[in-house]
LUMDREN-72315 format. One record per residue: residue number from 1; residue in one letter; chain; x, y, z of N, C-alpha, C, O in turn. Coordinates in nm, 4 decimals. Layout:
REM LUMDREN-72315
     n   res   chain         nX         nY         nZ        caX        caY        caZ         cX         cY         cZ         oX         oY         oZ
   NUM     A       A          X          Y          Z          X          Y          Z          X          Y          Z          X          Y          Z
...
REM end
This chain:
REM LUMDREN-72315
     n   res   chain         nX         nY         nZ        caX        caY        caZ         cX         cY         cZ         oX         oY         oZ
     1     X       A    12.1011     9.2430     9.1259    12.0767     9.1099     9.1813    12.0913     9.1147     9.3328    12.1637     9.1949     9.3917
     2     X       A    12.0172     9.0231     9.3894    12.0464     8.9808     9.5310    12.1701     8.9342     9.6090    12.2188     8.8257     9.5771
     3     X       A    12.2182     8.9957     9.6947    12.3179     8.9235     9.7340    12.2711     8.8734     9.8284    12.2247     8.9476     9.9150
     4     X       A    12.2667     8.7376     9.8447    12.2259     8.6206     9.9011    12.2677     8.5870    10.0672    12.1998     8.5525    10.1640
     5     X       A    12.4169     8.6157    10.0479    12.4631     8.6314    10.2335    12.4259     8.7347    10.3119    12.3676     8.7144    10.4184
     6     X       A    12.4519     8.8421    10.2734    12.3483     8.9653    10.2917    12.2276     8.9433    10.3405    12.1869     8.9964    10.4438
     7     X       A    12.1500     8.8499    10.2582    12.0064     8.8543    10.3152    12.0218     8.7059    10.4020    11.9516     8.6950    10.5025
     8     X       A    12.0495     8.6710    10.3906    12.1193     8.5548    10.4916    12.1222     8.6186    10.6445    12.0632     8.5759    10.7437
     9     X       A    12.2019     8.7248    10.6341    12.2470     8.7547    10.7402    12.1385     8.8508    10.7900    12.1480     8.8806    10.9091
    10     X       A    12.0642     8.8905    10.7395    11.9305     9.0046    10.7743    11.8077     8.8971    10.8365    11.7359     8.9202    10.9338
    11     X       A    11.8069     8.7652    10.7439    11.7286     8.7057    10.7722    11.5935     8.7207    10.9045    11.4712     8.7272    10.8915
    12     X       A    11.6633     8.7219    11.0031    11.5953     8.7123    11.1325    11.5287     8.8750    11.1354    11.4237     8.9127    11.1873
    13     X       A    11.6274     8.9503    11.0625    11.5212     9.1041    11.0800    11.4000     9.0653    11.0144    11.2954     9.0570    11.0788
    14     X       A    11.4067     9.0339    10.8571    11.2777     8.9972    10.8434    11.1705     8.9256    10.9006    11.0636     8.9423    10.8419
    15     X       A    11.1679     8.8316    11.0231    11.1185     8.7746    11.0608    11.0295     8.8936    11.1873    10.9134     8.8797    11.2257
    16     X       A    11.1083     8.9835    11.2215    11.0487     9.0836    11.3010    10.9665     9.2023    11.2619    10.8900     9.2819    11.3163
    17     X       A    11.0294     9.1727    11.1129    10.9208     9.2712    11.0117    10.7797     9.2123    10.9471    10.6933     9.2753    10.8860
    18     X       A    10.7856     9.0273    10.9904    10.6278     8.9988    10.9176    10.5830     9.0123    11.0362    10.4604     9.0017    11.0312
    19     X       A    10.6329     9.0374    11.1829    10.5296     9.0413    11.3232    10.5190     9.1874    11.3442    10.4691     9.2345    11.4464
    20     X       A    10.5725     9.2688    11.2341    10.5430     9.4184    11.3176    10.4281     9.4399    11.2149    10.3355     9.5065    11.2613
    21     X       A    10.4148     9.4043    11.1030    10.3644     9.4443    11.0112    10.1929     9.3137    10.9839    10.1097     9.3118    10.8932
    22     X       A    10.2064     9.2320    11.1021    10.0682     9.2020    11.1235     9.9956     9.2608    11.2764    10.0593     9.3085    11.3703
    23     X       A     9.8285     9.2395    11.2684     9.7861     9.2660    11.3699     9.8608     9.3094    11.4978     9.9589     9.2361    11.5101
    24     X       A     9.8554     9.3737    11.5693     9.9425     9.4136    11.7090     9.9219     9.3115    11.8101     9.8033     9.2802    11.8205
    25     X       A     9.9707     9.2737    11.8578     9.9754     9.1572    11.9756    10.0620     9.2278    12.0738    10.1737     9.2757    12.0544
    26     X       A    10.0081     9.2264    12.1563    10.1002     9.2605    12.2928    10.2487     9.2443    12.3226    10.3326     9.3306    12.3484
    27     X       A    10.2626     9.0815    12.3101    10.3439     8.9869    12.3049    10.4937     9.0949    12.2093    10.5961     9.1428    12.2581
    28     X       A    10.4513     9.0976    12.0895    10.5301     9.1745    11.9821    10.5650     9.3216    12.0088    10.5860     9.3918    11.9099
    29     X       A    10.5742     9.3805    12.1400    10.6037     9.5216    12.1594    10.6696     9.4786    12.3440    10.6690     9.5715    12.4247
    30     X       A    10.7040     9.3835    12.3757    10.7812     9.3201    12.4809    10.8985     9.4414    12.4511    10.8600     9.4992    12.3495
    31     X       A    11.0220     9.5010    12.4975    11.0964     9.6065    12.5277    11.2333     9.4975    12.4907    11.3318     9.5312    12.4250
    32     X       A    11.2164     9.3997    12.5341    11.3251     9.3371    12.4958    11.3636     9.2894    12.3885    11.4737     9.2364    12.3731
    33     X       A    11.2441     9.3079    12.2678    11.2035     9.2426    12.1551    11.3030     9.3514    12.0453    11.3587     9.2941    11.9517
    34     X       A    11.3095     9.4012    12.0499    11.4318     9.4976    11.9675    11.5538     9.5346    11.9999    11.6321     9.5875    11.9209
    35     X       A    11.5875     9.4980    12.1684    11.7332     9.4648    12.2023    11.7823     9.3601    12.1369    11.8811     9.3831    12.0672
    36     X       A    11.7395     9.2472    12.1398    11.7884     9.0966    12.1512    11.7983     9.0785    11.9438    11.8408     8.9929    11.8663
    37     X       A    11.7382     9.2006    11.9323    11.7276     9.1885    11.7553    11.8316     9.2438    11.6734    11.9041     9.1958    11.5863
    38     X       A    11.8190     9.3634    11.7273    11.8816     9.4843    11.6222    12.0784     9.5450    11.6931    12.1444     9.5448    11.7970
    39     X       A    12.0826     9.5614    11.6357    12.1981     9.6470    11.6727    12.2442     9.7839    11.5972    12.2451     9.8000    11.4751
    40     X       A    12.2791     9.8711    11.6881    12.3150    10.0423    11.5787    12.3887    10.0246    11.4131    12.3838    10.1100    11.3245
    41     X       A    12.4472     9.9060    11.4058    12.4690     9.8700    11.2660    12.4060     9.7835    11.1893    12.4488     9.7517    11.0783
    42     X       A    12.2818     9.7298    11.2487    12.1843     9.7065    11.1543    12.1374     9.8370    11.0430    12.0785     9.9297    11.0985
    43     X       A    12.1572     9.8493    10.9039    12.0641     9.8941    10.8165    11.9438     9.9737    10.8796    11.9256    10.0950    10.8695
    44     X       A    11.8635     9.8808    10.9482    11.7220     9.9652    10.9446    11.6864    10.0102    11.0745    11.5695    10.0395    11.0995
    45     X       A    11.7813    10.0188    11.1639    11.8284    10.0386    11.3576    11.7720    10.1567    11.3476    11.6628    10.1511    11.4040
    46     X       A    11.7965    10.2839    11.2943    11.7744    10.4103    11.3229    11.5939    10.4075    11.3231    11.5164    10.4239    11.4173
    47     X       A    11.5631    10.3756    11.1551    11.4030    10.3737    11.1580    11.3252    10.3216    11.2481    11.2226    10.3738    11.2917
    48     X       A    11.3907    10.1710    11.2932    11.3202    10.0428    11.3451    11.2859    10.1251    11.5082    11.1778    10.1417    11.5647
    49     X       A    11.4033    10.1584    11.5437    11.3930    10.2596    11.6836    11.2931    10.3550    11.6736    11.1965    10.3487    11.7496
    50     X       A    11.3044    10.4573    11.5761    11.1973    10.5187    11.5485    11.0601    10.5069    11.5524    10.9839    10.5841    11.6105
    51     X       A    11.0297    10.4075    11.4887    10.8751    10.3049    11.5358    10.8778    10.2589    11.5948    10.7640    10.2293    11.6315
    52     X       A    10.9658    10.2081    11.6612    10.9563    10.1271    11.8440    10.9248    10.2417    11.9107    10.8077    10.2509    11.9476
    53     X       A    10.9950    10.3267    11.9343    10.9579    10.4822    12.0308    10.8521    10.5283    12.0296    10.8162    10.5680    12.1404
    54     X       A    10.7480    10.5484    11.9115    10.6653    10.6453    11.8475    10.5732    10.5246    11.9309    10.5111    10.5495    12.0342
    55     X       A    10.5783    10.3554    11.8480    10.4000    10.2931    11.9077    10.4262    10.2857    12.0455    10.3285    10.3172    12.1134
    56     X       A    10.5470    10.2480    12.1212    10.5325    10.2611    12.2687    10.4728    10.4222    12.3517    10.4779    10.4434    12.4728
    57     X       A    10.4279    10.5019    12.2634    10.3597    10.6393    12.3039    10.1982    10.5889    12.3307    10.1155    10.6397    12.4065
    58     X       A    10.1862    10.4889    12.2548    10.0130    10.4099    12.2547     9.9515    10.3294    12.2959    10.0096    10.2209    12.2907
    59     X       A     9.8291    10.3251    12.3496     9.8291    10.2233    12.4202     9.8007    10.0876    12.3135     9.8088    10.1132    12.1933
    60     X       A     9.7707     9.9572    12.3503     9.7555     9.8300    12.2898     9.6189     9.8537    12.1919     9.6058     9.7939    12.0851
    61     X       A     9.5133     9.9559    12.2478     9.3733     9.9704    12.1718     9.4526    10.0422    12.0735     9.4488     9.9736    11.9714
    62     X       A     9.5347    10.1646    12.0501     9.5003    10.2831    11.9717     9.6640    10.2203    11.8535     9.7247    10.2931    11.7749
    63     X       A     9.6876    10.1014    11.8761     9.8367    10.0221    11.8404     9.7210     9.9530    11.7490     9.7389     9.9783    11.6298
    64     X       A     9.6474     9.9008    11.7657     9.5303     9.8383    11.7063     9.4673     9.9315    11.5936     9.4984     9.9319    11.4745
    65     X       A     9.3882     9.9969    11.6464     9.3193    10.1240    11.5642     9.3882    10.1835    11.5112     9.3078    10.2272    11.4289
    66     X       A     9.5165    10.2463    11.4737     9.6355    10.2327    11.4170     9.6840    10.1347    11.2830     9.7201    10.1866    11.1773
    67     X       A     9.6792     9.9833    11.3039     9.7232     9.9018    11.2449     9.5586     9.9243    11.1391     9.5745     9.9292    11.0171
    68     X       A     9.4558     9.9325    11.1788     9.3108     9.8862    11.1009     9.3351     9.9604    11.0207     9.3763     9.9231    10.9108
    69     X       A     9.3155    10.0981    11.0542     9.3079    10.2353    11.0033     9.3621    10.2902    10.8483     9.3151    10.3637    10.7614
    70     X       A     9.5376    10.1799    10.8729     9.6706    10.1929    10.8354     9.6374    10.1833    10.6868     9.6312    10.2598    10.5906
    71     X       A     9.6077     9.9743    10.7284     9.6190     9.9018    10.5867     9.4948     9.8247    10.6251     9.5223     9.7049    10.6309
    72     X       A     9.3683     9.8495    10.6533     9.2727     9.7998    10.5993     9.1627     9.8656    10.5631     9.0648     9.8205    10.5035
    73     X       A     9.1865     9.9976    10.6095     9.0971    10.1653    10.5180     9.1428    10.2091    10.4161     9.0975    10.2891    10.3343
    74     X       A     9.2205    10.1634    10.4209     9.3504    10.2866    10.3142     9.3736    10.2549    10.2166     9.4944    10.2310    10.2164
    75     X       A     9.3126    10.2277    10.0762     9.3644    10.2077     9.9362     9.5257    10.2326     9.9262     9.5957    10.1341     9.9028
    76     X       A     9.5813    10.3479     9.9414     9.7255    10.3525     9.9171     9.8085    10.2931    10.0128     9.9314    10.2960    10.0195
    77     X       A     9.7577    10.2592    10.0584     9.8736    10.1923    10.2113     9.7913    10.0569    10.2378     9.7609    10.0279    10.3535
    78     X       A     9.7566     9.9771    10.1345     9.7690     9.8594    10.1498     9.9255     9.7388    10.1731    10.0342     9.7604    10.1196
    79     X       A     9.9062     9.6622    10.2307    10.0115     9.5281    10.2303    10.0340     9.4367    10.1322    10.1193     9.3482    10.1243
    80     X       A     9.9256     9.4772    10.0405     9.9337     9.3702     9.8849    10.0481     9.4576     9.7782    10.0193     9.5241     9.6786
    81     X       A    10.1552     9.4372     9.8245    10.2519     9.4719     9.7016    10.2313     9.4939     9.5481    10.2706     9.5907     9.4831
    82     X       A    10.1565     9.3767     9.4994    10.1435     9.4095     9.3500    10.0269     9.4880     9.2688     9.9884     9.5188     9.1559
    83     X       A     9.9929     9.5002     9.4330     9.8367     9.6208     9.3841     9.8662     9.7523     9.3327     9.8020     9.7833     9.2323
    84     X       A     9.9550     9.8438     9.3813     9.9950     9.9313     9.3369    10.0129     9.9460     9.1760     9.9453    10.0221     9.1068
    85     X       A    10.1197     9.8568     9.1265    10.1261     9.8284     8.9976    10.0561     9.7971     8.9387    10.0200     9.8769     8.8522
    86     X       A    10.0023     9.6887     8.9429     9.8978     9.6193     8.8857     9.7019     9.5956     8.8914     9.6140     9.5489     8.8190
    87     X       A     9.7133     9.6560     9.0135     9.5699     9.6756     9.0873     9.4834     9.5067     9.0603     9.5174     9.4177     9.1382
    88     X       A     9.4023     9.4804     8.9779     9.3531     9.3717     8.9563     9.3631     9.3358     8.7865     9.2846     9.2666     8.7217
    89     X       A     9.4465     9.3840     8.7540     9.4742     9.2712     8.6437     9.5456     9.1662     8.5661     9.6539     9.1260     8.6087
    90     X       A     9.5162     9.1380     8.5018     9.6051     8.9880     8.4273     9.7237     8.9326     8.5091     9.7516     8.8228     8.5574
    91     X       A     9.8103     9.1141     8.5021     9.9622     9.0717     8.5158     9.9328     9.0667     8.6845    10.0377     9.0388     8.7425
    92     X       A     9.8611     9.0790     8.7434     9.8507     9.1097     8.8620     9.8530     8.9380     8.8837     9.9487     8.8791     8.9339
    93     X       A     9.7747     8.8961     8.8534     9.7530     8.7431     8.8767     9.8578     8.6310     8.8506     9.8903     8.5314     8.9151
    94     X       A     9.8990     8.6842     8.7317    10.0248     8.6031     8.6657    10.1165     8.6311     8.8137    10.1408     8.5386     8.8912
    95     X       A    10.1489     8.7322     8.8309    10.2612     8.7680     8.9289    10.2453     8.7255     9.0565    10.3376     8.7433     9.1359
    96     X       A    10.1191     8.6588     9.0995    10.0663     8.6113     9.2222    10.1111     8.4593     9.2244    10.1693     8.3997     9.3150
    97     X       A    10.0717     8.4148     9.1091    10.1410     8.2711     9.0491    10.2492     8.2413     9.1012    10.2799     8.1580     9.1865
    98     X       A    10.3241     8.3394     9.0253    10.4600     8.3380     9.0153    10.5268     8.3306     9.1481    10.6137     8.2463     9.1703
    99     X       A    10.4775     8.4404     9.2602    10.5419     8.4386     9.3941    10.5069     8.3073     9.4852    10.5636     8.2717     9.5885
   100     X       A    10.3740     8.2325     9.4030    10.3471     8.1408     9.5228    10.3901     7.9840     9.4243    10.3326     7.8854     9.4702
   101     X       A    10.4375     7.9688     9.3596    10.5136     7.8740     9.3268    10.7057     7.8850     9.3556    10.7876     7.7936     9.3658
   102     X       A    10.7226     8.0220     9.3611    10.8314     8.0582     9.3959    10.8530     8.0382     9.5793    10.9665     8.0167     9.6220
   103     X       A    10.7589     8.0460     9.6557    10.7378     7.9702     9.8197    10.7257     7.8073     9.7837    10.8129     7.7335     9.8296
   104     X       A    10.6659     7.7754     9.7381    10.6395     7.6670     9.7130    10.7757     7.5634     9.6775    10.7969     7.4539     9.7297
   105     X       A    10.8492     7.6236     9.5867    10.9934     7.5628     9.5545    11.0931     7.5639     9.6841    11.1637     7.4665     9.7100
   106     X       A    11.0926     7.6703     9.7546    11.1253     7.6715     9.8751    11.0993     7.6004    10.0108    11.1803     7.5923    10.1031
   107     X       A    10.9881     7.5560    10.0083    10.9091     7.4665    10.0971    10.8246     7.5570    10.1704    10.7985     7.5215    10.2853
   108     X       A    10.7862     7.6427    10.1388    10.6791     7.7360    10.2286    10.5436     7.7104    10.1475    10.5245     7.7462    10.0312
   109     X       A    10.4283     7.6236    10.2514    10.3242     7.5943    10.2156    10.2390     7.7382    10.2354    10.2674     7.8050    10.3348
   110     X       A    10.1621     7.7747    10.1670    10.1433     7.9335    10.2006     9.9632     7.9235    10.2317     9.8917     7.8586    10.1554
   111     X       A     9.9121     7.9903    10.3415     9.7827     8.0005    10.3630     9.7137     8.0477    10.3208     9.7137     8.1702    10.3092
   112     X       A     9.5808     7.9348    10.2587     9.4619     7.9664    10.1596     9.3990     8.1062    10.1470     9.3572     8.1540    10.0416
   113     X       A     9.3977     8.1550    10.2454     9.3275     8.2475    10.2748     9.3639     8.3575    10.2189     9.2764     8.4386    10.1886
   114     X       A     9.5218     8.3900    10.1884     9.6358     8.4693    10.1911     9.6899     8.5081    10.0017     9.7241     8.4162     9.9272
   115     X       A     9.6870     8.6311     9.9631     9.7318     8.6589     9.8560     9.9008     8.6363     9.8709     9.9590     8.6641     9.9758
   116     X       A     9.9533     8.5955     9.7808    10.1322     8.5775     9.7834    10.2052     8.7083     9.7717    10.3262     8.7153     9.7934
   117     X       A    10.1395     8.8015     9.7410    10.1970     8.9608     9.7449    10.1808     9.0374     9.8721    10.1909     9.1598     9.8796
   118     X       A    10.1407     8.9125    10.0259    10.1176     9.0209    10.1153    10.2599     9.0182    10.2211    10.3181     8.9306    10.2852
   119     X       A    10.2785     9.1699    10.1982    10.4105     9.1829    10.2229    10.4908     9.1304    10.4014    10.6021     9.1047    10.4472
   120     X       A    10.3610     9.1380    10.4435    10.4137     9.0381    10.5997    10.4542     8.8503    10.5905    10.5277     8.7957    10.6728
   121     X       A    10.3921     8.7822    10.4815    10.3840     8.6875    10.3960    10.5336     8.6856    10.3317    10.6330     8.6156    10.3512
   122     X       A    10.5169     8.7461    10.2845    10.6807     8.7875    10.2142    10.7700     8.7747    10.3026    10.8369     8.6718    10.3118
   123     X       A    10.7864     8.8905    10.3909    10.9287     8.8496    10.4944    10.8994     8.7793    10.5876    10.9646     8.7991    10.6901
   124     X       A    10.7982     8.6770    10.5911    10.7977     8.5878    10.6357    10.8899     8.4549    10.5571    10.9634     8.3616    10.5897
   125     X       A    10.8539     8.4927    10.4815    10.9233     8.4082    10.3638    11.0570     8.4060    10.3895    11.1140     8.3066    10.4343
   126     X       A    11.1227     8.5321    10.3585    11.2432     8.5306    10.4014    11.3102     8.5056    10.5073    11.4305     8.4834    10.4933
   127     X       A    11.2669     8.5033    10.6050    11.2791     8.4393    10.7186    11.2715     8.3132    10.7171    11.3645     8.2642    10.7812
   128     X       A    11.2120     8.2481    10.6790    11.1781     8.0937    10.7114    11.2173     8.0426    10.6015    11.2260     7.9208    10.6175
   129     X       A    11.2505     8.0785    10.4793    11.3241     7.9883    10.3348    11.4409     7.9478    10.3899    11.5036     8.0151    10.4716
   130     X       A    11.4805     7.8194    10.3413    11.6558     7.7704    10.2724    11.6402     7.7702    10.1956    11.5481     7.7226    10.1292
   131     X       A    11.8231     7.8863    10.1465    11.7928     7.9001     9.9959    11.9646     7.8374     9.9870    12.0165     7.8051     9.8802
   132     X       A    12.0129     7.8320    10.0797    12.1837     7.8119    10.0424    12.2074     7.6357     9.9804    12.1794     7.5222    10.0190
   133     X       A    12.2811     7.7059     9.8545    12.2871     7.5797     9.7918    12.2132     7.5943     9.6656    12.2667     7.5204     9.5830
   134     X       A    12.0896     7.6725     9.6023    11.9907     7.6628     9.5431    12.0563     7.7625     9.4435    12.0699     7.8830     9.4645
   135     X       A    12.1095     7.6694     9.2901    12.1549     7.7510     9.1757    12.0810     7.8693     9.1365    12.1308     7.9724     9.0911
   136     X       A    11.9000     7.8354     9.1679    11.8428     7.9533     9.0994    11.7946     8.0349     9.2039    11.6808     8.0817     9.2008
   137     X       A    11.8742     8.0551     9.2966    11.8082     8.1191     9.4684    11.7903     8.2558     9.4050    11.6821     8.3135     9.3937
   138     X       A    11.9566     8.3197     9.3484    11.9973     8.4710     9.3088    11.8331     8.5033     9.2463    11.7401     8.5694     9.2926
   139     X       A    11.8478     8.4279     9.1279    11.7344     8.4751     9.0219    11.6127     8.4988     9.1494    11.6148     8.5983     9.2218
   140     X       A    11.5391     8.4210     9.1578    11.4062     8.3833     9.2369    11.3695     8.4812     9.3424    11.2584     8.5320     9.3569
   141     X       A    11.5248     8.5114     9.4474    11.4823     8.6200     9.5474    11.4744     8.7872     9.4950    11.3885     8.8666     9.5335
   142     X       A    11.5664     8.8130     9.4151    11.6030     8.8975     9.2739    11.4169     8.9336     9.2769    11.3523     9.0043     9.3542
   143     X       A    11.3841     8.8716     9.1879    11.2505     8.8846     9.1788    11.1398     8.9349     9.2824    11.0568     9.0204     9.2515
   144     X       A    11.1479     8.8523     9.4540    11.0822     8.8773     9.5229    11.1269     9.0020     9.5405    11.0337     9.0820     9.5320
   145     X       A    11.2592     9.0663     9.5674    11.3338     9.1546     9.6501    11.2203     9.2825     9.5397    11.1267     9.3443     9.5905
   146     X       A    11.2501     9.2921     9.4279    11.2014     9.3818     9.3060    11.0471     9.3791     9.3547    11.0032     9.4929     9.3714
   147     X       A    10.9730     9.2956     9.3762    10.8221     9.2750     9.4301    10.8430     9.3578     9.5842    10.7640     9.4506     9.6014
   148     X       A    10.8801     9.3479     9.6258    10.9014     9.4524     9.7422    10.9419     9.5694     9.7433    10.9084     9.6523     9.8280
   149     X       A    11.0326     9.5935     9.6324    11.0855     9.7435     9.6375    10.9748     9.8311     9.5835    10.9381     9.9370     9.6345
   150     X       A    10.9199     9.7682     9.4612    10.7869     9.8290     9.3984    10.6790     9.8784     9.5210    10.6131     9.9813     9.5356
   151     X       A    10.6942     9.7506     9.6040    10.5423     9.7804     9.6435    10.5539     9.9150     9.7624    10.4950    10.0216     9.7802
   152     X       A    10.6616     9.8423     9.8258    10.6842     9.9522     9.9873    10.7231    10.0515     9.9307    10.7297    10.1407    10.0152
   153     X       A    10.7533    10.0875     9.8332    10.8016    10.2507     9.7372    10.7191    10.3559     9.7487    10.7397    10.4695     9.7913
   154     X       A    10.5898    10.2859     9.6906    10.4173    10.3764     9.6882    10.3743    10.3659     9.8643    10.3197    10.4527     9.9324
   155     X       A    10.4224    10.2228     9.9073    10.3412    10.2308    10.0527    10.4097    10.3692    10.1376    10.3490    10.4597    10.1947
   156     X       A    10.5735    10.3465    10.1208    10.6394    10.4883    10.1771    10.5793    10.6076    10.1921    10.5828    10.6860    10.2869
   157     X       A    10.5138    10.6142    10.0703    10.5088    10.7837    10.0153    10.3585    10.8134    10.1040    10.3345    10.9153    10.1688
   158     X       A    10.2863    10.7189    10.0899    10.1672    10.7199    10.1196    10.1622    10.7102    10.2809    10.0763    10.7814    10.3329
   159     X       A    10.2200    10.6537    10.3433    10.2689    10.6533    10.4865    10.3468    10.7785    10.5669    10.3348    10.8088    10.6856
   160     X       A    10.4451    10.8523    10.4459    10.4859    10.9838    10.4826    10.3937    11.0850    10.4900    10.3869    11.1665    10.5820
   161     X       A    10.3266    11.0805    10.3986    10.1868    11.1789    10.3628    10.1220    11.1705    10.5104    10.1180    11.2684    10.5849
   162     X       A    10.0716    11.0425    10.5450    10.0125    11.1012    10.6533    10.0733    11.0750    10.8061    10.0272    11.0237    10.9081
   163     X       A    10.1814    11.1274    10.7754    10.2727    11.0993    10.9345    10.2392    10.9676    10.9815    10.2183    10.9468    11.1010
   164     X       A    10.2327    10.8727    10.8896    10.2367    10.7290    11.0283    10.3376    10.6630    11.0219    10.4103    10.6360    10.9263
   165     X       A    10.3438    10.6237    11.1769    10.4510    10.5932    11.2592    10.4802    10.4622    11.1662    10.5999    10.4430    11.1452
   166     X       A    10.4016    10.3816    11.1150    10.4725    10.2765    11.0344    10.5625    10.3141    10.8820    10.6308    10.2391    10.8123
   167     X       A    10.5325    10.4498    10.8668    10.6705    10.5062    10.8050    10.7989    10.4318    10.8160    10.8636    10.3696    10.7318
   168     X       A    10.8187    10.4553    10.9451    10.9648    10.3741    11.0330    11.0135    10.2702    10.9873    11.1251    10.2437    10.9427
   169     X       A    10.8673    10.1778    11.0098    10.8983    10.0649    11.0310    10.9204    10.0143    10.8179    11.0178     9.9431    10.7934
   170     X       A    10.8420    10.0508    10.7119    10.8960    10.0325    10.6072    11.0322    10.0912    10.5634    11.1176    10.0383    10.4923
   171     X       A    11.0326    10.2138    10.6227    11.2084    10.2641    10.5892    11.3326    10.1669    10.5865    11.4312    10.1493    10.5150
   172     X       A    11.2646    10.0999    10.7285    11.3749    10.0265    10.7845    11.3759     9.9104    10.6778    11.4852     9.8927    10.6239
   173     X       A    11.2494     9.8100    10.6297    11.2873     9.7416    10.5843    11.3224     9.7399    10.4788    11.3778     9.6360    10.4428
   174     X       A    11.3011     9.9026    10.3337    11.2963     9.9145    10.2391    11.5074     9.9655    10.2473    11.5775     9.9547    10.1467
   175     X       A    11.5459     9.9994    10.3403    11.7234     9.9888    10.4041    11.7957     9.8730    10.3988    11.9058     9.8648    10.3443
   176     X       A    11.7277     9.7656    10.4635    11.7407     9.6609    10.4881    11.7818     9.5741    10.3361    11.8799     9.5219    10.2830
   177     X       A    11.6718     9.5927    10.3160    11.6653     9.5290    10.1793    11.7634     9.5703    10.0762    11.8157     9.4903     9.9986
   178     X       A    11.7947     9.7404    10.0783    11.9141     9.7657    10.0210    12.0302     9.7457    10.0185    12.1097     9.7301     9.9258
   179     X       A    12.0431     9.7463    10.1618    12.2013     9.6798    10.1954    12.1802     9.4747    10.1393    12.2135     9.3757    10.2044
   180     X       A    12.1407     9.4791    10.0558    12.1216     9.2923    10.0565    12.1311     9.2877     9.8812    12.1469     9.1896     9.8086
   181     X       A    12.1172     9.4138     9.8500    12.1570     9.4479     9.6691    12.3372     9.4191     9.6149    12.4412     9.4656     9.6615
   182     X       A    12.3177     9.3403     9.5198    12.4402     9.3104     9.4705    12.4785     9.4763     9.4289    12.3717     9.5368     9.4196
   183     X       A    12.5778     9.5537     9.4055    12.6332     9.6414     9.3784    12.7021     9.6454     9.2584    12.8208     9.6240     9.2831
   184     X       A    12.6823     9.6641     9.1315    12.7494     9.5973     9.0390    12.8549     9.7081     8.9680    12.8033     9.8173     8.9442
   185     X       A    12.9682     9.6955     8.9387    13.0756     9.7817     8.9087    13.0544     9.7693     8.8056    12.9906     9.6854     8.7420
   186     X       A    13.1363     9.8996     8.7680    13.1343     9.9198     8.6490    13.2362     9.8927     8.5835    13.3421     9.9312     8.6331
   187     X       A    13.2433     9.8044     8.4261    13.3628     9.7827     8.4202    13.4716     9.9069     8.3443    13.4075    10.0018     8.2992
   188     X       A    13.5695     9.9131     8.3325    13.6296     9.9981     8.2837    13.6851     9.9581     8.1350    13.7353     9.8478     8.1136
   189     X       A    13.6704    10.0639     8.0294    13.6829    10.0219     7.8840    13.8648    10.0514     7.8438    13.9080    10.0266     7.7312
REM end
């Protein structure tokens, strides 16, 4: 299960992970933009540095051509989370449902345009939800958190394969996300 303060407290990383993980904007590679964020005991500091270092080697075109290349050529290194698993069927849809009534309970009106499995969408989500207070928060994020681990799992592998620098940047958040896992003991008989 989710532990809820945990991601509480990550919150705002995610919010830097749905802007790294859309289109490149200038604006979003500012030098100050990962001081004012992270700290060496953030979870995903080591990776997140890592991909800060590597795209500041590029210029704004090849940060671009980069991002196209990444996840909009690339069957395995897509941003649609439940594609991997599911590619286009049934459960694929059901599970699309599911995540965008699950924003929806939250108050995140989500854009037409936009599948609910796209993972910049997602920690956007997390970023911008109130969940404190909400009996069925555990369950609900539980779910999203599992929709993410699935998906960035295959995106990892597929991102290591071909040395890209957004490696980093999922490490960090697929870290992130770990440190935000309930830990459950074991009991003793």
């Amino acid at each position: 299960m989710i532990n809820l303060e945990k991601l509480y407290e990550y919150k705002h990383i995610f919010g830097f992970f749905a802007q790294q993980l859309t289109y490149p904007e200038k604006l979003h590679y500012h030098p100050s933009v990962i001081e004012e964020l992270l700290t060496p005991d953030d979870p995903a500091y080591e990776h997140v540095r890592r991909f800060w270092d590597l795209m500041h080697g590029f210029s704004m075109e090849q940060m671009e051509e980069l991002y196209v290349q990444t996840f909009d050529f690339q069957k395995d290194s897509t941003l649609y989370m439940t594609y991997f698993k599911f590619e286009d069927t049934k459960e694929r849809g059901q599970m699309l449902a599911k995540l965008k009534i699950l924003y929806q309970m939250f108050g995140l009106e989500m854009p037409d345009h936009e599948l609910s499995d796209y993972l910049p969408l997602m920690c956007e989500f997390i970023y911008a939800a109130s969940w404190q207070g909400n009996a069925q928060a555990e369950k609900d994020f539980s779910v999203l958190a599992g929709v993410i681990e699935d998906g960035t799992y295959h995106l990892l592998k597929s991102l290591e394969k071909n040395e890209n620098p957004y490696y980093h940047l999922i490490k960090g958040l697929r870290e992130t996300l770990k440190a935000c896992v309930r830990q459950e003991v074991a009991k003793e008989q």
